[in-house]
Jmol script that loads the backbone (N, CA, C; Angstrom):
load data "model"
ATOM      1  N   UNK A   1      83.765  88.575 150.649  1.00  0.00           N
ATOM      2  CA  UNK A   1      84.687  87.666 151.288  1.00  0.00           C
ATOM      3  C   UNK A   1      85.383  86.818 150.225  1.00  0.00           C
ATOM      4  N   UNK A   2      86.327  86.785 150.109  1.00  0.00           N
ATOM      5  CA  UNK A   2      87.342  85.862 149.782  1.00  0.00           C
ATOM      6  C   UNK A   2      87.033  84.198 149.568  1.00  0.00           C
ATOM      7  N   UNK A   3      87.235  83.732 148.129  1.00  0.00           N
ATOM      8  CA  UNK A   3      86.411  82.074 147.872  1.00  0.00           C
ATOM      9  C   UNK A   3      87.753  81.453 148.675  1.00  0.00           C
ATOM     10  N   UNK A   4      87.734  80.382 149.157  1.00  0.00           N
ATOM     11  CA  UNK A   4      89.247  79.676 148.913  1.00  0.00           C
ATOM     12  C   UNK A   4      90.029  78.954 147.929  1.00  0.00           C
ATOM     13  N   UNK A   5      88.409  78.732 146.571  1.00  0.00           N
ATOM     14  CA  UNK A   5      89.678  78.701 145.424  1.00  0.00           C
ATOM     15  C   UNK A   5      90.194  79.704 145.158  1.00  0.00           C
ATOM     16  N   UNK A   6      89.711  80.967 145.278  1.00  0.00           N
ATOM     17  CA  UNK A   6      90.508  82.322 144.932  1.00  0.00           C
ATOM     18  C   UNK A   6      92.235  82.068 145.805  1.00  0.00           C
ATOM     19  N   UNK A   7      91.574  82.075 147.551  1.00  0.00           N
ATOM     20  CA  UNK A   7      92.708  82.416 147.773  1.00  0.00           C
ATOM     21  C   UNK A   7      93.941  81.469 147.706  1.00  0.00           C
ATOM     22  N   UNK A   8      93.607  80.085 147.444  1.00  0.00           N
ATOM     23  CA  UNK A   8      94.992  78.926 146.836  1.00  0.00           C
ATOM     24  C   UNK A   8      95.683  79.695 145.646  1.00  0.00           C
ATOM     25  N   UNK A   9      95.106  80.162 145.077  1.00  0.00           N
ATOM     26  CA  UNK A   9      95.607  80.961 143.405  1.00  0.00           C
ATOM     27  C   UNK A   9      96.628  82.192 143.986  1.00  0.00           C
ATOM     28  N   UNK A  10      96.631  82.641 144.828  1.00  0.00           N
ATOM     29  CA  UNK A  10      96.735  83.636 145.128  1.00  0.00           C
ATOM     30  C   UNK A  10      98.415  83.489 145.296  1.00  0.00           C
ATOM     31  N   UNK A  11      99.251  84.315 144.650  1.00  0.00           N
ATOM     32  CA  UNK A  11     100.718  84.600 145.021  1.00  0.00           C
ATOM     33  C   UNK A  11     100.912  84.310 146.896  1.00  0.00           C
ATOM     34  N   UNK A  12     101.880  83.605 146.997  1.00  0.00           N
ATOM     35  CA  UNK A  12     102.491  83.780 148.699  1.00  0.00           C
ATOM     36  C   UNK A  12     101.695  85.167 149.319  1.00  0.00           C
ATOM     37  N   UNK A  13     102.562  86.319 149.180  1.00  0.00           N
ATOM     38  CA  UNK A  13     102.361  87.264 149.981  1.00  0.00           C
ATOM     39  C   UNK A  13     100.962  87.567 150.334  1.00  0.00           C
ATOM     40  N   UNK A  14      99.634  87.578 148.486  1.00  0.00           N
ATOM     41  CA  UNK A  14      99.355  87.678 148.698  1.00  0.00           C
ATOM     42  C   UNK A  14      97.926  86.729 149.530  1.00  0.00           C
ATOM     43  N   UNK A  15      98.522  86.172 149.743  1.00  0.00           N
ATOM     44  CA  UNK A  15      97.665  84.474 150.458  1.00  0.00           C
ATOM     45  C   UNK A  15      97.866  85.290 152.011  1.00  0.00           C
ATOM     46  N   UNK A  16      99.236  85.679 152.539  1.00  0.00           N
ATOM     47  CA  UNK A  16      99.249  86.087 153.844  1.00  0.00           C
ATOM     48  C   UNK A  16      98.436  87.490 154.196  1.00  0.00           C
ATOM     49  N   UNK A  17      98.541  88.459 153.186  1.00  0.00           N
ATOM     50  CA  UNK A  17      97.810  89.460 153.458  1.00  0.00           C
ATOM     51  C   UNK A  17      96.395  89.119 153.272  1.00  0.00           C
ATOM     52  N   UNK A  18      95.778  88.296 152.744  1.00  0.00           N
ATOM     53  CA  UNK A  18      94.354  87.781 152.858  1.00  0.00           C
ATOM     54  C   UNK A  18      94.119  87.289 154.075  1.00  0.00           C
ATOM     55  N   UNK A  19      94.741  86.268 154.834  1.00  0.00           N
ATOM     56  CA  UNK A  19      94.531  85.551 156.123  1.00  0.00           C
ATOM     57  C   UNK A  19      95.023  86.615 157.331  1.00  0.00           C
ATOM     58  N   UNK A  20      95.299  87.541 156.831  1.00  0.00           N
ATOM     59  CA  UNK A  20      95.274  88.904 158.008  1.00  0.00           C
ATOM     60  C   UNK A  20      94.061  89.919 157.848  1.00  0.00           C
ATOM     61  N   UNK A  21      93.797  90.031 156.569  1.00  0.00           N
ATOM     62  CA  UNK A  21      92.380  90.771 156.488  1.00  0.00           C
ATOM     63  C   UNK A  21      91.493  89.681 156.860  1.00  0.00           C
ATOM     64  N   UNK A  22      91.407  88.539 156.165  1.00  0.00           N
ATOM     65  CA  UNK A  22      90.004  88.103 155.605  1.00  0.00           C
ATOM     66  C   UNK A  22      89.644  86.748 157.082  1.00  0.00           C
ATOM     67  N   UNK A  23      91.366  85.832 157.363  1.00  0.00           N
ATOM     68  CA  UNK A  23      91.083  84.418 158.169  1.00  0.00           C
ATOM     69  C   UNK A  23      91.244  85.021 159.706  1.00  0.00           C
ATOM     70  N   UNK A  24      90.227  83.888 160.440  1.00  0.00           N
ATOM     71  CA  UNK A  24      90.372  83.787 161.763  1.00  0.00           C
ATOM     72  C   UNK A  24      91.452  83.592 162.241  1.00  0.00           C
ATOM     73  N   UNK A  25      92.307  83.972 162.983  1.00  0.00           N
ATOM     74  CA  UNK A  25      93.619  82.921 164.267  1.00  0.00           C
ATOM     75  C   UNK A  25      92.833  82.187 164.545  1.00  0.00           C
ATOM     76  N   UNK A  26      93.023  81.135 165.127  1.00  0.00           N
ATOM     77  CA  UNK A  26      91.822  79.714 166.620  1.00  0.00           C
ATOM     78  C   UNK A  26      93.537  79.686 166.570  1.00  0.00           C
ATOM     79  N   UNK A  27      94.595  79.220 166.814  1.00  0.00           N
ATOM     80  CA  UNK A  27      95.371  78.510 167.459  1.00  0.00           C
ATOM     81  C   UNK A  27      97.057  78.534 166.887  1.00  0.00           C
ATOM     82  N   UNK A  28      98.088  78.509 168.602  1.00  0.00           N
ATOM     83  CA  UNK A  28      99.233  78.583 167.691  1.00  0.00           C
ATOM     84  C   UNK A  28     100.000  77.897 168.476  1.00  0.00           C
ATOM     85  N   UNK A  29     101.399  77.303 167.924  1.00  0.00           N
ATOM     86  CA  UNK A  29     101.587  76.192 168.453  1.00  0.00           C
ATOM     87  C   UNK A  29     103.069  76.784 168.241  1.00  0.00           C
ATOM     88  N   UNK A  30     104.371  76.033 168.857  1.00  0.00           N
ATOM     89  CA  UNK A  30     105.872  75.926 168.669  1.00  0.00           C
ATOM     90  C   UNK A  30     106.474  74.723 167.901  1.00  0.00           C
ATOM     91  N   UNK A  31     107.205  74.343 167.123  1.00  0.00           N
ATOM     92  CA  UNK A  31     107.782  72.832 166.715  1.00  0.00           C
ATOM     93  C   UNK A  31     108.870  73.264 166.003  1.00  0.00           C
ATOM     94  N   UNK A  32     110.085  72.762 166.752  1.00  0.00           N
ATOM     95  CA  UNK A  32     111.279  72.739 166.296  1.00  0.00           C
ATOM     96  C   UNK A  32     111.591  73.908 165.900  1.00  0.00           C
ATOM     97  N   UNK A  33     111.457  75.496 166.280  1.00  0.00           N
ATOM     98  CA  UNK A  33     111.705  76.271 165.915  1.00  0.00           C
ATOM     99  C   UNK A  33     111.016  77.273 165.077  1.00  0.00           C
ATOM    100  N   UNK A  34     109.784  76.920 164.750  1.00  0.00           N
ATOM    101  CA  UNK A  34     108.965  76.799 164.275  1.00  0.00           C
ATOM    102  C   UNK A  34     107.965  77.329 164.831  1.00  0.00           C
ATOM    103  N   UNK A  35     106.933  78.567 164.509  1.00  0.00           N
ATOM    104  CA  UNK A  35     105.989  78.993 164.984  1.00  0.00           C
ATOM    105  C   UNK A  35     104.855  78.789 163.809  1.00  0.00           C
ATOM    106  N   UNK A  36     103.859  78.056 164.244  1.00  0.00           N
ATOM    107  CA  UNK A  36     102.694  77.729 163.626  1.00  0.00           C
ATOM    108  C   UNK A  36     101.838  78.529 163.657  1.00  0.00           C
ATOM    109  N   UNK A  37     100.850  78.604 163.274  1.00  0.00           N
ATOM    110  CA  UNK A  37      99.748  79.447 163.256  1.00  0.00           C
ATOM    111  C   UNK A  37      98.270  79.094 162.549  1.00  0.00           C
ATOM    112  N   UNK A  38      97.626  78.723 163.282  1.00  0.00           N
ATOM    113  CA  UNK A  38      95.957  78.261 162.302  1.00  0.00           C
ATOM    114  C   UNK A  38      94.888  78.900 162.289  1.00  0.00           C
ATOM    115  N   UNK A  39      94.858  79.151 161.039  1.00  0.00           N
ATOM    116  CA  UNK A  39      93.852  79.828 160.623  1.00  0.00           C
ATOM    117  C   UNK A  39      92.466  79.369 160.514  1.00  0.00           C
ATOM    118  N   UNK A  40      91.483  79.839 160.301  1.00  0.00           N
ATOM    119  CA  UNK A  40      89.925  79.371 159.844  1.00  0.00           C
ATOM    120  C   UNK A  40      89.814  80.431 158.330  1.00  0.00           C
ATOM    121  N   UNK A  41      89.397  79.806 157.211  1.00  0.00           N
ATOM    122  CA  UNK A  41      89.122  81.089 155.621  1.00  0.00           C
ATOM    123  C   UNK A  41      88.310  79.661 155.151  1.00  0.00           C
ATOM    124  N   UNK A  42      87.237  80.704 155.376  1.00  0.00           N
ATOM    125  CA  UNK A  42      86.339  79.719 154.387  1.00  0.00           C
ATOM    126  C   UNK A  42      85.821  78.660 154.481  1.00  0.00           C
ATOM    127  N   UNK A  43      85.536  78.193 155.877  1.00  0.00           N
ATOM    128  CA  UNK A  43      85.801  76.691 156.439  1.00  0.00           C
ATOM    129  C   UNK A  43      86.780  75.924 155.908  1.00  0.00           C
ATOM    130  N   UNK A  44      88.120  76.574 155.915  1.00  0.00           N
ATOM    131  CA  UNK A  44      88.592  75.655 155.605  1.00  0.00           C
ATOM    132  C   UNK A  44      89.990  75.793 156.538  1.00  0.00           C
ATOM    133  N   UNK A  45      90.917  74.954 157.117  1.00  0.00           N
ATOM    134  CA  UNK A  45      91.803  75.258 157.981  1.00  0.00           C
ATOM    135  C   UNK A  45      93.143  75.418 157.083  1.00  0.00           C
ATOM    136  N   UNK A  46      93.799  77.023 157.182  1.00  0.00           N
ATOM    137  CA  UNK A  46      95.034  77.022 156.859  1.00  0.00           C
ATOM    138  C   UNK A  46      96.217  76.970 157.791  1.00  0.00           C
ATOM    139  N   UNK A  47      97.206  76.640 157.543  1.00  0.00           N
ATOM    140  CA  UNK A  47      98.783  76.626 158.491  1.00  0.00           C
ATOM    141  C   UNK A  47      99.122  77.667 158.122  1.00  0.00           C
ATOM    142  N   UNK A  48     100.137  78.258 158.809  1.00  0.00           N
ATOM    143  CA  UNK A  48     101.656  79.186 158.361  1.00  0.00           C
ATOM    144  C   UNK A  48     102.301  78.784 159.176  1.00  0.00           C
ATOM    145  N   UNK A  49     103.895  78.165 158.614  1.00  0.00           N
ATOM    146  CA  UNK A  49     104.564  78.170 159.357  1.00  0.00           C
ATOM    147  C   UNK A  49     105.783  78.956 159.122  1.00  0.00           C
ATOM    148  N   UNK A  50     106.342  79.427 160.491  1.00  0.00           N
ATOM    149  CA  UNK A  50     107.081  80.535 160.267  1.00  0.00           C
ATOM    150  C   UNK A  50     108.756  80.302 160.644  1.00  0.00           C
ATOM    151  N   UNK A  51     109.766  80.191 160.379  1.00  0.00           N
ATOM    152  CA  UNK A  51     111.203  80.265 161.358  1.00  0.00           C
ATOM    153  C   UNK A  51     111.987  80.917 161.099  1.00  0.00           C
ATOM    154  N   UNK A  52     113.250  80.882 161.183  1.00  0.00           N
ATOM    155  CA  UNK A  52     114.350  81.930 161.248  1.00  0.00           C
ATOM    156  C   UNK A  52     114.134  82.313 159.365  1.00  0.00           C
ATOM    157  N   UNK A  53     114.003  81.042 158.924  1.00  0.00           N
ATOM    158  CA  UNK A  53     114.768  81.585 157.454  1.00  0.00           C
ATOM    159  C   UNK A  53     113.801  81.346 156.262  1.00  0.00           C
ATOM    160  N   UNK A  54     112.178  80.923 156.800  1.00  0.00           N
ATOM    161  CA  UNK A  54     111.530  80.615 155.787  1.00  0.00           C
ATOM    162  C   UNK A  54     109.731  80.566 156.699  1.00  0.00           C
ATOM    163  N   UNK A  55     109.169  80.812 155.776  1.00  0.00           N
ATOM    164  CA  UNK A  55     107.272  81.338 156.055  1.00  0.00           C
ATOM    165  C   UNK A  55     106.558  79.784 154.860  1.00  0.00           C
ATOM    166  N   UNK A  56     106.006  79.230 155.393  1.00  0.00           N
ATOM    167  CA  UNK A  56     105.038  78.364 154.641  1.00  0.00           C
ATOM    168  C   UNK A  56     104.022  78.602 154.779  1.00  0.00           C
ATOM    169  N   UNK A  57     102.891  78.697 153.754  1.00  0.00           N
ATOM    170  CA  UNK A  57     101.682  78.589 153.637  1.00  0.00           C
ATOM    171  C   UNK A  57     100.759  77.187 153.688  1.00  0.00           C
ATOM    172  N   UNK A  58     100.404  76.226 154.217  1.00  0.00           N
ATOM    173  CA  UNK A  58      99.566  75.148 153.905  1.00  0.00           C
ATOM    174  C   UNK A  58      98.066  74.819 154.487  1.00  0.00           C
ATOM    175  N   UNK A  59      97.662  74.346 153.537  1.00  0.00           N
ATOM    176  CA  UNK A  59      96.107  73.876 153.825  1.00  0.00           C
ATOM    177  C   UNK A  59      96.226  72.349 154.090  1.00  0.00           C
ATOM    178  N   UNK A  60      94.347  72.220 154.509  1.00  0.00           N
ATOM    179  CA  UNK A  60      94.339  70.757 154.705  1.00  0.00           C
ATOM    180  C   UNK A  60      93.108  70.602 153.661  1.00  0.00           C
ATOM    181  N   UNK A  61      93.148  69.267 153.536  1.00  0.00           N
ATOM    182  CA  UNK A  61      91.870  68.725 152.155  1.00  0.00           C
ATOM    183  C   UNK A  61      90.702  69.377 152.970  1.00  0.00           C
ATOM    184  N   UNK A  62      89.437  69.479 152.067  1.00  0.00           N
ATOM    185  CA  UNK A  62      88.020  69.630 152.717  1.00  0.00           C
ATOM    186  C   UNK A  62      87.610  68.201 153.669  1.00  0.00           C
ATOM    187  N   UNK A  63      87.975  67.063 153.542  1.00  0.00           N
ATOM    188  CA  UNK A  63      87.887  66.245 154.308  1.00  0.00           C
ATOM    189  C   UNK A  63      88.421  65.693 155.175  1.00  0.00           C
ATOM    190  N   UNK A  64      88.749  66.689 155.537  1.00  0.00           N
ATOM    191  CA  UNK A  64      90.300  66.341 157.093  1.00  0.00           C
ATOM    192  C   UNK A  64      89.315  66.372 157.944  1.00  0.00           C
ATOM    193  N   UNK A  65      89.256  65.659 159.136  1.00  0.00           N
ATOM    194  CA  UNK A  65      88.655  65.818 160.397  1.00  0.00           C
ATOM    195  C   UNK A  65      89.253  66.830 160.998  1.00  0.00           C
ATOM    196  N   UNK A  66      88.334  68.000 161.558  1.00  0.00           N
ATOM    197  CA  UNK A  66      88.718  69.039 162.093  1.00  0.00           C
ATOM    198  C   UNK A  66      89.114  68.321 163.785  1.00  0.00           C
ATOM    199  N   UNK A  67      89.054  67.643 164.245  1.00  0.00           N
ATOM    200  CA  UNK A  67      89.835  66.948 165.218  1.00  0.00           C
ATOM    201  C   UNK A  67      90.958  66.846 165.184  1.00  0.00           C
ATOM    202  N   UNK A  68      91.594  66.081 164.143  1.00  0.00           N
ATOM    203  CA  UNK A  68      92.997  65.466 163.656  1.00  0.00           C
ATOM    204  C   UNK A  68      93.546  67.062 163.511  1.00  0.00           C
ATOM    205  N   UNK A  69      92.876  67.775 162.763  1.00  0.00           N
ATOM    206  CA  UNK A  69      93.676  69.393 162.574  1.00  0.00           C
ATOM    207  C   UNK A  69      93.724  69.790 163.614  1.00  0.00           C
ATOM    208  N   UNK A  70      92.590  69.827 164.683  1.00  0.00           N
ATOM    209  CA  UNK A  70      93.288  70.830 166.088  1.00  0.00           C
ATOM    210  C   UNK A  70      93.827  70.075 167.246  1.00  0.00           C
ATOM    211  N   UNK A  71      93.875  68.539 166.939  1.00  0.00           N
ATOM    212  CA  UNK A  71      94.865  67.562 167.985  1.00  0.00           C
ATOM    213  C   UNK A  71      96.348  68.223 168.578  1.00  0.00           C
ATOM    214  N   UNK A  72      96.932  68.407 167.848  1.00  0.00           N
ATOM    215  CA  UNK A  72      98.743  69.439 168.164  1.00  0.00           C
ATOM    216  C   UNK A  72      97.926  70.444 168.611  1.00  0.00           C
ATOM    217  N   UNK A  73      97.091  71.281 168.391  1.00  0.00           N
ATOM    218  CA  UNK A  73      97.187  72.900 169.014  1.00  0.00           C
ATOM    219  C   UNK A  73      96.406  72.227 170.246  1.00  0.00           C
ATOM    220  N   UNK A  74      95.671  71.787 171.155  1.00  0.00           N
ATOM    221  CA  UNK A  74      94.896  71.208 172.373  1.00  0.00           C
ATOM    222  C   UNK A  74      95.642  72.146 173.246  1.00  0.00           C
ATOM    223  N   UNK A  75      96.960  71.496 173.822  1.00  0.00           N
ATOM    224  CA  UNK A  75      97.567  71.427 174.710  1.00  0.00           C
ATOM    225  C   UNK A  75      97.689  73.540 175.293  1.00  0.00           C
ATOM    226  N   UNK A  76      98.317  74.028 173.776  1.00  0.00           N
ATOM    227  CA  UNK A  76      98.462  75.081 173.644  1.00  0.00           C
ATOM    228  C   UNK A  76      97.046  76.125 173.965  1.00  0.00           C
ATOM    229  N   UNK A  77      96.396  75.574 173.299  1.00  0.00           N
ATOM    230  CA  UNK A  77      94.725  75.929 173.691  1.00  0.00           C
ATOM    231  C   UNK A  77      94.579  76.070 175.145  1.00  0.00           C
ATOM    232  N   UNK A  78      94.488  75.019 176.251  1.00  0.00           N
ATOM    233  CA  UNK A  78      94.214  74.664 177.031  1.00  0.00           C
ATOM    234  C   UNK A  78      94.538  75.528 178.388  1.00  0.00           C
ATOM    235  N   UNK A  79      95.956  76.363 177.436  1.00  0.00           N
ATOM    236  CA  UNK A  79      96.698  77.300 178.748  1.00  0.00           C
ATOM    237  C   UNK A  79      96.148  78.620 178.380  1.00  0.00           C
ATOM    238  N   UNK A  80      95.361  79.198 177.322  1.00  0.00           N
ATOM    239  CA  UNK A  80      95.270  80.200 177.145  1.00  0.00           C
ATOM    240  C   UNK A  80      93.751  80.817 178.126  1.00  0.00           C
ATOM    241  N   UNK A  81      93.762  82.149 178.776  1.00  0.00           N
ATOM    242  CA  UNK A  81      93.329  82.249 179.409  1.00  0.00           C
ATOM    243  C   UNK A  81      91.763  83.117 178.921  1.00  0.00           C
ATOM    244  N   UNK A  82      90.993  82.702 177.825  1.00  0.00           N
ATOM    245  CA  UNK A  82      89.837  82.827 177.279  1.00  0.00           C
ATOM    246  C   UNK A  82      89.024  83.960 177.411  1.00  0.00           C
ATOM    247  N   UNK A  83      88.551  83.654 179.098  1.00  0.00           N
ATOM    248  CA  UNK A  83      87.548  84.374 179.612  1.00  0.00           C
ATOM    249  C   UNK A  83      87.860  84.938 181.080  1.00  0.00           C
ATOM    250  N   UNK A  84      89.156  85.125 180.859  1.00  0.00           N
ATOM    251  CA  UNK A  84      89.987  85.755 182.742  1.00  0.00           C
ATOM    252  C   UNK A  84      89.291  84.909 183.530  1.00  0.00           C
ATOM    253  N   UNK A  85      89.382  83.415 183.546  1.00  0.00           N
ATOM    254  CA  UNK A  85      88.398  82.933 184.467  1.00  0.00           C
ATOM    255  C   UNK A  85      89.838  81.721 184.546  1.00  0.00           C
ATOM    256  N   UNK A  86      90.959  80.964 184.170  1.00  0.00           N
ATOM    257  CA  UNK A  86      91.730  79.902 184.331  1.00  0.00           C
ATOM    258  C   UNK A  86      92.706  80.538 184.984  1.00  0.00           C
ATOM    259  N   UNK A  87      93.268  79.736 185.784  1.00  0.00           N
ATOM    260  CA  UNK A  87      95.125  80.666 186.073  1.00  0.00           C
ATOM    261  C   UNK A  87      95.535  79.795 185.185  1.00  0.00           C
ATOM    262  N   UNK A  88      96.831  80.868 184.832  1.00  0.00           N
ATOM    263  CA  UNK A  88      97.766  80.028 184.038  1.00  0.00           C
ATOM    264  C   UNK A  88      98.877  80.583 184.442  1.00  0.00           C
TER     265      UNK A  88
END
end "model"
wireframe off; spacefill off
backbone 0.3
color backbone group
């Protein structure tokens, strides 16, 4: 498995092709055009954000409250239908 100091080092592309082999999805969100995406690598939570004309890669410190990180995705969470057991 993949360290996450490895994968910060890691060229763009190949940071995204790691978080498709190696990171979890948990959650994805919309903003301003903008499709988010959060990852889990390593305990550690990464972003991508994606739009018409540009892909970002970002992390959060090891001491972020994993609260404060999944506060914005909740809502989005909340409609997804888990265990065929919510209507949505």
């Amino acid at each position: 498995m993949l360290e996450y100091s490895m994968f910060e080092r890691l060229p763009y592309r190949s940071q995204r092709e790691a978080l498709k082999r190696e990171g979890t999805l948990i959650a994805r969100r919309q903003v301003n055009g903008y499709t988010i995406l959060l990852y889990i690598l390593e305990h550690t939570f990464v972003e991508v954000w994606t739009g018409t004309e540009a892909e970002v890669v970002t992390t959060f410190k090891k001491s972020s409250n994993a609260m404060a990180v999944l506060e914005p995705y909740i809502e989005a969470m909340e409609s997804v239908d888990w265990l065929g057991e919510n209507e949505v």
